[in-house]
C-alpha positions in Angstrom: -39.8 -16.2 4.8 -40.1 -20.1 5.1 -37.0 -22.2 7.1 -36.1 -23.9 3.5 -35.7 -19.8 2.1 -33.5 -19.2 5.0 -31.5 -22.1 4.8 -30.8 -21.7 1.1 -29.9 -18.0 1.7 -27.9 -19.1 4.4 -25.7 -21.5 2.5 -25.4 -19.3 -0.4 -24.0 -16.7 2.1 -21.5 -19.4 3.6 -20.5 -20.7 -0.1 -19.6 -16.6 -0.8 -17.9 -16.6 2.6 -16.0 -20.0 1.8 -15.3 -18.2 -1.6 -14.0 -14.9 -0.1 -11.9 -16.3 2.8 -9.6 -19.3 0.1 -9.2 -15.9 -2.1 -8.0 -13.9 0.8 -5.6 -16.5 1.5 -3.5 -16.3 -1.1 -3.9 -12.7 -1.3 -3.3 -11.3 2.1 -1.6 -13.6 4.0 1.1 -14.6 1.2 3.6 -12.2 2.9 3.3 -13.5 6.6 2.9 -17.0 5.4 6.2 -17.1 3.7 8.1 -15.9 6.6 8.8 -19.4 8.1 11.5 -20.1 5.3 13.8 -17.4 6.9 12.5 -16.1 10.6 13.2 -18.5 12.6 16.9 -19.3 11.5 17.9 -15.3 11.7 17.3 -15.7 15.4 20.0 -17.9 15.7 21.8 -17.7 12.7 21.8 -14.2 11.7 24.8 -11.4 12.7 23.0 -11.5 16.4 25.0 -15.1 17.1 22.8 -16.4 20.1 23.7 -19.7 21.2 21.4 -22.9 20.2 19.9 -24.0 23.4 17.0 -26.2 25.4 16.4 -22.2 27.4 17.1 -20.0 23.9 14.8 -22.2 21.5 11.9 -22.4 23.8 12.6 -18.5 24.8 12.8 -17.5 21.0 9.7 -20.2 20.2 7.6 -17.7 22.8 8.4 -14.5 21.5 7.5 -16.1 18.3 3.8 -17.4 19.8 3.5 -13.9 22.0 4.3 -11.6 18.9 1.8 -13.5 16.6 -0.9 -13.6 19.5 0.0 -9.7 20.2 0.4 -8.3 16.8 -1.5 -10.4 14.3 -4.5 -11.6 16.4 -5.1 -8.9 18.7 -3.7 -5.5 17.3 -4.5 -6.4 13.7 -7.3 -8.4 13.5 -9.3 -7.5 16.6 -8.7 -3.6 16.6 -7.0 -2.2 13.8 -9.2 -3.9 11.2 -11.9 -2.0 12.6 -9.8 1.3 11.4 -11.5 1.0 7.6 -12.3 3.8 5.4 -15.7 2.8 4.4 -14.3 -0.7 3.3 -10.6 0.3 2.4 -8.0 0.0 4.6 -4.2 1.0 4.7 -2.2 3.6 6.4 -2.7 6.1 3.8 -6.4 5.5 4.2 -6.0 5.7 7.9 -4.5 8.8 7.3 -7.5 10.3 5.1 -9.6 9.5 8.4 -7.9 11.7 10.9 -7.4 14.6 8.0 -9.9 17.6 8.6 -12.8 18.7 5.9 -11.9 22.3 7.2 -8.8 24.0 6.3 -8.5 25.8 9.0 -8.3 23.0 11.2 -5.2 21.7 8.9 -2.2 23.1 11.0 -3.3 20.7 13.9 -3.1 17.8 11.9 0.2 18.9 10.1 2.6 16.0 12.8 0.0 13.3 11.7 -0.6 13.7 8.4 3.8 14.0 8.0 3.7 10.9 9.6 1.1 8.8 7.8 2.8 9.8 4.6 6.3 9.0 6.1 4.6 5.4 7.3 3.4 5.5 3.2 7.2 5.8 2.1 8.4 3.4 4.3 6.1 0.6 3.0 8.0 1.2 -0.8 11.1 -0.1 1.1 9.2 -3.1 2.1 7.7 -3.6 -1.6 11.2 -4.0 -3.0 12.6 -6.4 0.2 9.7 -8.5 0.2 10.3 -9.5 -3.8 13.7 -10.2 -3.1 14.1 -11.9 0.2 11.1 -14.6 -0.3 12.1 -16.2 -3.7 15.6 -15.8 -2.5 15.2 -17.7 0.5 13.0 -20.2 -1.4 15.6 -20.7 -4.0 18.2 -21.2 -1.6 16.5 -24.6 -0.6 17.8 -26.0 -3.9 21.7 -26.1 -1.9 20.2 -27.6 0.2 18.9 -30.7 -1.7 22.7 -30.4 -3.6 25.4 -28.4 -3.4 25.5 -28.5 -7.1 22.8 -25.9 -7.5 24.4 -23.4 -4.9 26.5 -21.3 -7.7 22.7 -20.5 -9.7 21.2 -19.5 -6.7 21.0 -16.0 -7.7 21.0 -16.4 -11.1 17.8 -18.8 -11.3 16.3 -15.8 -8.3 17.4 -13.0 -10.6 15.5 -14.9 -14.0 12.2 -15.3 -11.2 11.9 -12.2 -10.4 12.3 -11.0 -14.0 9.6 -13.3 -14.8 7.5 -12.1 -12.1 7.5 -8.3 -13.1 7.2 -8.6 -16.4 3.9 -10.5 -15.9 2.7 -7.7 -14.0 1.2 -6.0 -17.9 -1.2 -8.5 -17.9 -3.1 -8.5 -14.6 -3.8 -11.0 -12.1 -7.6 -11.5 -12.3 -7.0 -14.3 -14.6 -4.4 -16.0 -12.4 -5.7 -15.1 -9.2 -7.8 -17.9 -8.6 -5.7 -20.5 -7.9 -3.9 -18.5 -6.1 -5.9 -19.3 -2.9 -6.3 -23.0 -2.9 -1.6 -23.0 -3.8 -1.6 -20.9 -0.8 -4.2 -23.7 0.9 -1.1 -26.3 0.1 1.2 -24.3 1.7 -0.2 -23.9 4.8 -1.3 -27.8 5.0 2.4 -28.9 4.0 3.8 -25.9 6.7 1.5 -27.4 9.5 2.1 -30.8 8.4 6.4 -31.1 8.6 5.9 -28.9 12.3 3.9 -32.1 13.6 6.2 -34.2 12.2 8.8 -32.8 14.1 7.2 -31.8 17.2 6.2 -35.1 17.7 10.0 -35.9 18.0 10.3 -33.3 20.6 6.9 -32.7 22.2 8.7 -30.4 24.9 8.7 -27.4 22.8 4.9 -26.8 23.4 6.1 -25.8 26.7 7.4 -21.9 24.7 3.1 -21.2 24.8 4.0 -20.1 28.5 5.5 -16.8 28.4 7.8 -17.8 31.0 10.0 -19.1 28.8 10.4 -16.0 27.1 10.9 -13.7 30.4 13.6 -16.1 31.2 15.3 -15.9 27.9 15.6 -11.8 28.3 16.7 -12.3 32.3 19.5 -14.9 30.9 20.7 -12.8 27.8 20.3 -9.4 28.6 20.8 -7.2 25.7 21.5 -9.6 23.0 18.3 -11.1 23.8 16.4 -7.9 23.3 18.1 -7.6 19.9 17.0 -10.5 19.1 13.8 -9.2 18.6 14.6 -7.8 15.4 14.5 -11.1 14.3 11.6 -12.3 15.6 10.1 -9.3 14.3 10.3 -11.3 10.6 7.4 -13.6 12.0 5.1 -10.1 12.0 6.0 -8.3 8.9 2.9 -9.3 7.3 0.8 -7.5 9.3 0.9 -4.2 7.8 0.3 -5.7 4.0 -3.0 -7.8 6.4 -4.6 -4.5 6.6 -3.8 -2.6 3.3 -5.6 -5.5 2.0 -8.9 -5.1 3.5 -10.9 -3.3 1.0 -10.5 -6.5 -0.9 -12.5 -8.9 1.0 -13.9 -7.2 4.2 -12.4 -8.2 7.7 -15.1 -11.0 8.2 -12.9 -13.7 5.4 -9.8 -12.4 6.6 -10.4 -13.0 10.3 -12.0 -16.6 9.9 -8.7 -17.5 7.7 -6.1 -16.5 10.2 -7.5 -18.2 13.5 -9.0 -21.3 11.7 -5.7 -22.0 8.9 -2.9 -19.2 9.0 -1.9 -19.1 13.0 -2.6 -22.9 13.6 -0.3 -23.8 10.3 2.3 -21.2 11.0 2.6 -22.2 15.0 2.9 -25.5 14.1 5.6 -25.1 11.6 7.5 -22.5 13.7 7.6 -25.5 16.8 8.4 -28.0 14.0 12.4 -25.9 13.3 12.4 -25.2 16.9 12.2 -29.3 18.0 14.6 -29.9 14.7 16.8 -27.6 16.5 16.9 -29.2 19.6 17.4 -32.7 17.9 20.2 -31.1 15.7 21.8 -28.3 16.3 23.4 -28.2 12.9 20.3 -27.6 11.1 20.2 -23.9 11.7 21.8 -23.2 8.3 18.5 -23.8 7.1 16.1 -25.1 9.2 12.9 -24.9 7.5 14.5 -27.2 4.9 15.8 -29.5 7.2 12.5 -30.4 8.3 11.7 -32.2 5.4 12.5 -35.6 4.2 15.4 -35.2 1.2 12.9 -36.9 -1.3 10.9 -34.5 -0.6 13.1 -31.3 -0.9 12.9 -30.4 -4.9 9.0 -30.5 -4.4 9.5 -28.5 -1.3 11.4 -26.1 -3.2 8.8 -26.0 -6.1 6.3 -25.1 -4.1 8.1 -22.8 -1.6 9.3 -20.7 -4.7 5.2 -20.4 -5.9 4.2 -19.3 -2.5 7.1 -16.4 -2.5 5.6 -15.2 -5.7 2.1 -15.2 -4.9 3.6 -13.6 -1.5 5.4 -10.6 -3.6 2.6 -10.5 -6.0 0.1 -9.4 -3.0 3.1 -7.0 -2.2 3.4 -5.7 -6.1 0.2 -4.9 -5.6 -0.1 -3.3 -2.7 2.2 -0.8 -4.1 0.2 0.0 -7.2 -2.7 0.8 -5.1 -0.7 3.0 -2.8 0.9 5.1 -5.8 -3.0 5.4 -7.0 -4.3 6.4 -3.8 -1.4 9.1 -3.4 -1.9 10.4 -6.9 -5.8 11.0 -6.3 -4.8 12.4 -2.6 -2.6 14.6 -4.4 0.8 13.5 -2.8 2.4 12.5 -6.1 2.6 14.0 -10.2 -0.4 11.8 -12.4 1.3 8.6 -13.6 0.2 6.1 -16.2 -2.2 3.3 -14.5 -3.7 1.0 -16.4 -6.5 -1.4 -15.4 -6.4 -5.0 -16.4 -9.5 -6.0 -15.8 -13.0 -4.5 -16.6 -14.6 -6.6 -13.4 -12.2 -6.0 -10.9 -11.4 -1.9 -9.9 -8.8 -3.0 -7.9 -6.6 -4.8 -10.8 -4.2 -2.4 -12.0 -0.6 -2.4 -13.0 1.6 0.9 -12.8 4.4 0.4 -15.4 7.0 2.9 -13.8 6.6 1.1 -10.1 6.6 -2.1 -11.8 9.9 -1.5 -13.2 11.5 0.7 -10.5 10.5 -2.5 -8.3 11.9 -4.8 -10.6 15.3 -3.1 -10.5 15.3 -2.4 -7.0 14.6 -6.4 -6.3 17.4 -7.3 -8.7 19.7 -4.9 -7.1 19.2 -6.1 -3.8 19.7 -9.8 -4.3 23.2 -9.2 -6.3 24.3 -7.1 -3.6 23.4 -9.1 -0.4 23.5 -12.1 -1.7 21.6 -14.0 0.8 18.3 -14.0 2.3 20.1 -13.7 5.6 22.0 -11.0 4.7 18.7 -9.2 3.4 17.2 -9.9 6.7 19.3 -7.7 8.2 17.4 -5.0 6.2 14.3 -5.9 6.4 11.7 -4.8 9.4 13.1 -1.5 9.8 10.7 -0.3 7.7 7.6 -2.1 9.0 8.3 -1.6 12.7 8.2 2.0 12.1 5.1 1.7 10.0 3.1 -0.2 12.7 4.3 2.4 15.3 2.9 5.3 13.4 -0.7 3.1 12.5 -1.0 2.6 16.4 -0.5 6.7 17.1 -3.5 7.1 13.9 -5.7 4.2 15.1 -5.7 6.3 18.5 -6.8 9.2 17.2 -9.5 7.6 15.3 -11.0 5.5 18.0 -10.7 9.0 20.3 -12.4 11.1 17.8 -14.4 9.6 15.3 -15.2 6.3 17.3 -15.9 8.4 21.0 -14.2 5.5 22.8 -13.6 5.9 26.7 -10.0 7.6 27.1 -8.7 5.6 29.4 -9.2 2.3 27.4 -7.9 3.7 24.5 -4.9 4.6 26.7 -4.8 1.3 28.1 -4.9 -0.2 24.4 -2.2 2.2 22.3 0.3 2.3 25.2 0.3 -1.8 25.6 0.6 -1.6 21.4 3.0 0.9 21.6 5.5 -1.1 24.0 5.4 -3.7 22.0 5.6 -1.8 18.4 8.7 0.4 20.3 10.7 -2.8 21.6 10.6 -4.1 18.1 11.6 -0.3 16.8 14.8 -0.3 19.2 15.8 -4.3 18.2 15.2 -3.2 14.3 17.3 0.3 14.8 20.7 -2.0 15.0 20.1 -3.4 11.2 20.4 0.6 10.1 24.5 -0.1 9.8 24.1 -3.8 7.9 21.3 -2.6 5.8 18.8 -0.8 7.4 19.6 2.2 5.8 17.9 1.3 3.1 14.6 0.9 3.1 14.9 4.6 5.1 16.7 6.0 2.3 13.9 4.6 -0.2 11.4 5.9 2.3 13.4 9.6 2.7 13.2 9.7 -0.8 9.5 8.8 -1.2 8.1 11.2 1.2 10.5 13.9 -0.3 9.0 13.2 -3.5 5.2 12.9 -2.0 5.6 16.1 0.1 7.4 18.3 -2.4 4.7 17.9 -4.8 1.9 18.5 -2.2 3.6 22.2 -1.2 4.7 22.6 -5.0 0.6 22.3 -5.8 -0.4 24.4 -2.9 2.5 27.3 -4.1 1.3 26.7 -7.4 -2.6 27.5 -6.9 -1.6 30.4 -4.8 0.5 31.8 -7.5 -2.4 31.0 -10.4 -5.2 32.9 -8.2 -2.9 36.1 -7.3 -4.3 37.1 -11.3 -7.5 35.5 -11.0 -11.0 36.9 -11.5 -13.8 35.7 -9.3 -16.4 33.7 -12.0 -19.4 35.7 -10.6 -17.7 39.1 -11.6 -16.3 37.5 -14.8 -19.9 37.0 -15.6 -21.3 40.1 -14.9 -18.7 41.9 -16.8 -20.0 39.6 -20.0 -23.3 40.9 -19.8 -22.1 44.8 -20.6 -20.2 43.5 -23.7 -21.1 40.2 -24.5 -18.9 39.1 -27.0 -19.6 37.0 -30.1 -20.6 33.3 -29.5 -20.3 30.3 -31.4 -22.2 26.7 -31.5 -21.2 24.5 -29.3 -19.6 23.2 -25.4 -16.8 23.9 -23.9 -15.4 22.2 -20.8 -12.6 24.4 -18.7 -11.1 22.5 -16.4 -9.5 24.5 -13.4 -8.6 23.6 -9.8 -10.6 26.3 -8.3 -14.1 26.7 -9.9 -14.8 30.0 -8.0 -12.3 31.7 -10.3 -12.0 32.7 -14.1 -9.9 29.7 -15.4 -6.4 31.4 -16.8 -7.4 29.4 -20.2 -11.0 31.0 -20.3 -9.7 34.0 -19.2 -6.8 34.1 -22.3 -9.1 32.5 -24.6 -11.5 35.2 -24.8 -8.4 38.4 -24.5 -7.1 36.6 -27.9 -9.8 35.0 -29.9 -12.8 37.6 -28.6 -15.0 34.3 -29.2 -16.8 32.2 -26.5 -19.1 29.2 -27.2 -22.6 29.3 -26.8 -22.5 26.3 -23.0 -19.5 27.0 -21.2 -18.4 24.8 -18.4 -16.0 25.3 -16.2 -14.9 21.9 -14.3 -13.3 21.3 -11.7 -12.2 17.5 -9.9 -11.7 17.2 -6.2 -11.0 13.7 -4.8 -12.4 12.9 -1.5 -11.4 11.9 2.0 -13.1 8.1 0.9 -12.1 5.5 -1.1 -15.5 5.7 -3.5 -18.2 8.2 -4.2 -21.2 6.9 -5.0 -23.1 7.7 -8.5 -25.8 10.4 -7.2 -22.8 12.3 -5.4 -20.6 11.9 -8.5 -21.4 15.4 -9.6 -22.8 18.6 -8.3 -23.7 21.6 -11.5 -24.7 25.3 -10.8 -26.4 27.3 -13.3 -24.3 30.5 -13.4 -26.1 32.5 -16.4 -25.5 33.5 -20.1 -24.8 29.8 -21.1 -22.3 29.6 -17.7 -22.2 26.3 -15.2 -20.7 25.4 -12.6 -19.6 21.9 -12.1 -17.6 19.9 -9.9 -16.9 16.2 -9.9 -15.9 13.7 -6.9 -14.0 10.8 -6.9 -13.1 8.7 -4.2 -9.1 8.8 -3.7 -9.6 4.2 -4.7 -10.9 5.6 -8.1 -9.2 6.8 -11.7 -10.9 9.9 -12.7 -12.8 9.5 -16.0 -14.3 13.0 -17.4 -16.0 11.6 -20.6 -17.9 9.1 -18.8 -18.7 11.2 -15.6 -20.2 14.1 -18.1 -21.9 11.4 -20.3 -24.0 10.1 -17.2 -24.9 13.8 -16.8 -28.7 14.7 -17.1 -29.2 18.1 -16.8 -31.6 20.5 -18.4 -30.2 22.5 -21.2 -26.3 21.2 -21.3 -25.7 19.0 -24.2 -22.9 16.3 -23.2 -22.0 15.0 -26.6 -18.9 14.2 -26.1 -17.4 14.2 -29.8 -18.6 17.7 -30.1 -17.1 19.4 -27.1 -13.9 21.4 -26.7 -12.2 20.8 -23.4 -9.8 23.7 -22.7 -6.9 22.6 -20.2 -3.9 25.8 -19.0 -0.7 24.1 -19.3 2.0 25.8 -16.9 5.7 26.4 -18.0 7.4 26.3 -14.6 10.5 28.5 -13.6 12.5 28.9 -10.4 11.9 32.3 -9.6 12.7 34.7 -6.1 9.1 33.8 -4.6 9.4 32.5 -1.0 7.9 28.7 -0.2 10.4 26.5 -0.7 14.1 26.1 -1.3 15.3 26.6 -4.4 16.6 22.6 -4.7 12.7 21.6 -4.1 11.4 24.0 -6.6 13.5 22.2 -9.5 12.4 19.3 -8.4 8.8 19.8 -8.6 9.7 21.7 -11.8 11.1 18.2 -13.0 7.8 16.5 -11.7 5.6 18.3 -13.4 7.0 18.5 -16.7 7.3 14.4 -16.3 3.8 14.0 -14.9 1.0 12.3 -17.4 -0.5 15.1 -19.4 -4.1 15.9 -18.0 -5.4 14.4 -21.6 -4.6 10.7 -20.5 -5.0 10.7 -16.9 -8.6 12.1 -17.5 -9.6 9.8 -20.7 -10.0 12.7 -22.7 -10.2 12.7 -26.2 -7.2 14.4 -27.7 -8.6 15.6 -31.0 -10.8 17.6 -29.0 -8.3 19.1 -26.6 -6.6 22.6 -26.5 -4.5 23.3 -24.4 -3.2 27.4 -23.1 0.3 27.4 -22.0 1.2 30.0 -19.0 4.5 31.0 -17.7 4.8 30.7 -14.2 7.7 31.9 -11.5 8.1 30.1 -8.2 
């Protein structure tokens, strides 16, 4: 290849790079990026009540520096990026890497898996906070400017947010864009007022030395520790960093955050800290009060774009977690709709959108401050980050063969950290703490009901069941009469008669000629490629076997899967075949499993779940469905 080849491919590469990195930043680092409009002030203003001071400001400045440096650049970027499930990242697909193949290795794994899903439920919490606290605290700027505006405060967040969710049915592909180079702005006018204001007090560079920070804990004692739950706000993008990996790879995401996102929010975190030590006063809101007053509407303008770009990575976010646990099996089939035929990952989930929507409206009438809705938020990221550091361990032990004692070394120094901000956060529990837990309890209650109510519900399908092989075998000592035609049964264990097969035949006596019974697993990956899409067994007398794979990133489509299917003697026309589904009338029954309360709630789920017609893009005029009454 000649040097003028390589250079072409070489810029081509960095203009796709270039590309990639101003898209991830106004995807994934909307959330940390926003946190500068209320961090800084709940360490001094907040219900913790530490004392404005030369020793406190530079002491809070360094946890600030140290926490960023520890968490962001180190934990996250360095070594937890490196966690990805072929490309995808996320706790829930953290959690698909330490889950077993075998079964039988399952009851090791049982702690983990509990507490990757728990770490799942808790991140629900932080989709509705997120929402809520950013526009708020960007809204609140206009009382600032005039004390005119500080009666619509909620009202003008309330019609934002409304706004906001409601142009979630369209999809952002067509938006997301600009959202990068707004973002860009952000960042430049962020780094831009902390030089303005550093240069007035130049002395607060001194908080890069940890010292400051050790002093600060020696002088203040306990109430300096809890301060860390407030400093903990600096950090709380860190999770949302990684769930948004699959998006552009680790390469953009790292280049963004050392080169624009850590310089700009350093900056602008010593900027409020040097306002603070030239006036006191401005802790009511200092991130404001760096800027000149012409300046403040503008300010607010933009502030309020970059808290919904922020919460629209967060929206998101959630979407793709509801997916991933519907195709993991943790939750009933819900209605997902994608928005764009480019992009997989642009989706909208209707009943998340509006349970978000609700929840974020909720939240700002009731606190009715973004301080008071800091008190809430970080309980339910700290507790996520712990549990990713105990799963990043057991992937860099088992699937990664690192030394032990480095990967000692590494979790214990992540787990200090991640467990001093856990203790600091535990104290919001009373003033509002409670809850993101309580969204979080009922989350995994939902997510793990529904996994045990499956598992009791296959057990109590096969008690009845006929192995296919046998079922087969019988056939060919009375075949019985056969018409043109394919059908499709789809089952959940393709070993076994399906129940619908099995009834169809006891009351019609009539099978068609290609019979197919079908069964969908999702795998432990985010994608399946084409040639592994499906696997078919010739099982005799017009029988076969089929099973198709989806990764747990993708929405199951049957029609198009069989379509692409080229296999010797099946016809896959899909107007002409008859896809057979069992439908199962659920009752609360004697049987041991579960209690009785869990039982009518996965009842309740399944009879609200999407019928297997939508969720699978089948065509309903050629659908029948077998209802079976089942005890539980």
């Amino acid at each position: 290849m000649t040097t003028a080849h390589t250079e072409e491919r070489n810029q081509q590469s960095g203009r796709y790079l270039l590309g990639l990195a101003i898209a991830a930043l106004g995807v994934v680092f909307g959330d940390i990026g926003t946190s500068p409009l209320y961090a800084l002030r709940e360490c001094f203003y907040g219900g913790y009540g530490i004392g404005i001071s030369h020793a406190n400001v530079l002491g809070v400045l360094s946890l600030i520096f140290w926490s960023l440096l520890f968490v962001i650049s180190i934990k996250y970027l360095i070594f937890v990026l490196q966690a990805d499930n072929r490309g995808e990242g996320g706790i829930l697909a953290l959690t698909a890497m330490v889950t077993p193949v075998r079964a039988s290795a399952q009851g090791g794994r049982w702690l983990l898996i509990i507490l990757g899903l728990f770490g799942a439920a808790l991140l629900y919490g932080d989709g509705m906070i997120t929402p809520a606290i950013s526009v708020l605290s960007a809204v609140e700027g206009l009382g600032v400017a005039t004390p005119l505006f500080t009666a619509y405060v909620i009202p003008i967040t309330i019609v934002i947010l409304i706004g906001l969710f409601m142009l979630q049915r369209h999809g952002t592909a067509k938006v997301g864009a600009i959202f990068g180079p707004i973002t860009f702005i952000w960042f430049l006018i962020l780094a831009v007022l902390g030089v303005v204001n550093i240069a007035k007090q130049p002395a607060v560079l001194a908080a890069v030395s940890p010292l400051p920070a050790l002093a600060f804990f020696r002088v203040n004692g306990w109430q300096g520790f809890f301060i860390l739950g407030a400093v903990f706000l600096v950090v709380t993008g860190g999770e949302a960093l990684y769930a948004d990996m699959g998006h552009f790879g680790t390469r953009p995401i790292r280049l963004v955050w050392f080169v624009i996102v850590l310089p700009a929010l350093l900056l602008n975190y010593f900027g409020q800290g040097a306002l603070l030590l030239d006036h006191p006063d401005g802790i009511t809101n200092p991130f404001y009060q760096m800027a000149p007053s012409w300046a403040l509407l503008p300010l607010v303008g933009l502030a309020t774009v970059a808290t919904v770009i922020a919460s629209q990575a967060v929206i998101s976010g959630a979407f793709s977690l509801s997916v991933q646990a519907v195709q993991l099996g943790y939750s009933p089939r819900i209605k997902i709709d994608h928005t764009s035929a480019e992009e997989k990952g642009q989706i909208y989930v209707p009943i998340i959108n509006w349970g978000l929507m609700i929840a974020c409206i909720g939240l700002v009438i009731g606190f009715g401050s973004s301080s008071n809705l800091a008190a809430a938020y970080g309980v339910a990221v700290t507790t996520t980050m712990a549990v990713t550091t105990l799963l990043f361990y057991v992937v860099a032990r088992e699937r990664w063969q690192w030394p032990v004692p480095l990967i000692l070394l590494l979790t214990a120094g992540f787990l200090i950290i991640d467990l001093a901000f856990f203790g600091a956060n535990m104290v919001k529990v009373l003033h509002g703490g409670w809850f993101p837990l309580l969204i979080a309890a009922g989350a995994f209650t939902l997510m793990t009901t529904w996994k045990r109510g499956r598992a009791m519900l296959g057990q109590r399908l096969q008690r009845g069941w006929h192995p296919l092989a046998a079922f087969i075998r019988d056939m060919e000592k009375e075949i019985p009469m056969r018409v043109p035609g394919t059908a499709v049964y789809m089952t959940g264990n393709i070993d076994f008669t399906p129940p619908a097969l099995f009834h169809n035949l006891r009351h019609n006596k009539v099978l068609h000629e290609q019979i197919v019974v079908l069964g969908v697993t999702t795998e432990e990956r985010p994608h399946v490629e084409a040639d592994e899409r499906v696997a078919i067994e010739v099982m005799g007398l017009g029988f076969y076997r089929m099973i198709i794979r989806y990764g747990f990133m993708e929405s199951p489509n049957i029609p198009k899967a069989l379509a692409a299917v080229n296999e010797p003697g099946l016809d896959f026309r899909i107007p002409e075949i008859t896809f057979f589904l069992g439908r199962e009338t659920l009752v609360v029954g004697p049987e041991r499993g579960m209690p009785d309360w869990r039982k009518r709630l996965f009842a309740w789920l399944s009879r609200n779940a999407m019928g297997a017609t939508s969720f699978f893009h089948l065509p309903p005029g050629r659908v029948v469905e077998i209802g079976m009454h089942i005890d539980l």
